[in-house]
N, C-alpha and C positions, 0 to 999 in steps of 0.2 A: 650381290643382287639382293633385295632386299623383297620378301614376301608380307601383306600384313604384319609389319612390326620383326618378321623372324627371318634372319638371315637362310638362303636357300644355296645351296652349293650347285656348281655346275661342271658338268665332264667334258675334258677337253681331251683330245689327241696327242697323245706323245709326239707325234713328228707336226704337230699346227704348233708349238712352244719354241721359242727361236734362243736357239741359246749361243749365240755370235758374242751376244754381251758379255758373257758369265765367261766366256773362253778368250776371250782377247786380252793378249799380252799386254802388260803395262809395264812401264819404271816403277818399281817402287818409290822411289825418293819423287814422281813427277805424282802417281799415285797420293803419297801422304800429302804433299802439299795443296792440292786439290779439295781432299777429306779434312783439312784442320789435323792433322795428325803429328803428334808433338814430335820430337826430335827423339825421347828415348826409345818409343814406339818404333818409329823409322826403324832406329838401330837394331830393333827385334827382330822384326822384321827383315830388313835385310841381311839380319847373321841365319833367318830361317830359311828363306827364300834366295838370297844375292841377290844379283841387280834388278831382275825381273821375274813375276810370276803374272800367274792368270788375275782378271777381276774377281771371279770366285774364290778364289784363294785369299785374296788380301781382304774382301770384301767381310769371309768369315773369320779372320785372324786377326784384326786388326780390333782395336780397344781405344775407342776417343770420349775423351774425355767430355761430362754431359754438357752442352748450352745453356743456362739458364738465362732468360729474358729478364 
């Protein structure tokens, strides 16, 4: 949210935050293919994880490679 030019922060409720997202189980290998996520990646991955972990989990462990336009 944005005040005269200055960002303004806002308080929310711990239990209004849905976090179904951040906790739902994935494939890893259905996961990287989805994210662009290379093959040695995967392999990390799944030697760190195995077949499946959380979206959270992969979300912060995971290292792809940048886009350029």
């Amino acid at each position: 949210m944005m005040f005269g030019g200055h960002a303004v922060t806002e308080y929310i409720e711990p239990r209004q935050v849905e976090t179904d997202d951040l906790t739902k189980v994935w494939s890893v290998t259905e996961f990287c293919a989805r994210h662009r996520i290379d093959t040695e990646e995967q392999a990390l991955l799944l030697k760190l994880f195995g077949p499946f972990a959380t979206a959270s989990e992969l979300i912060h462990n995971a290292k792809r490679a940048p886009r350029f336009r």
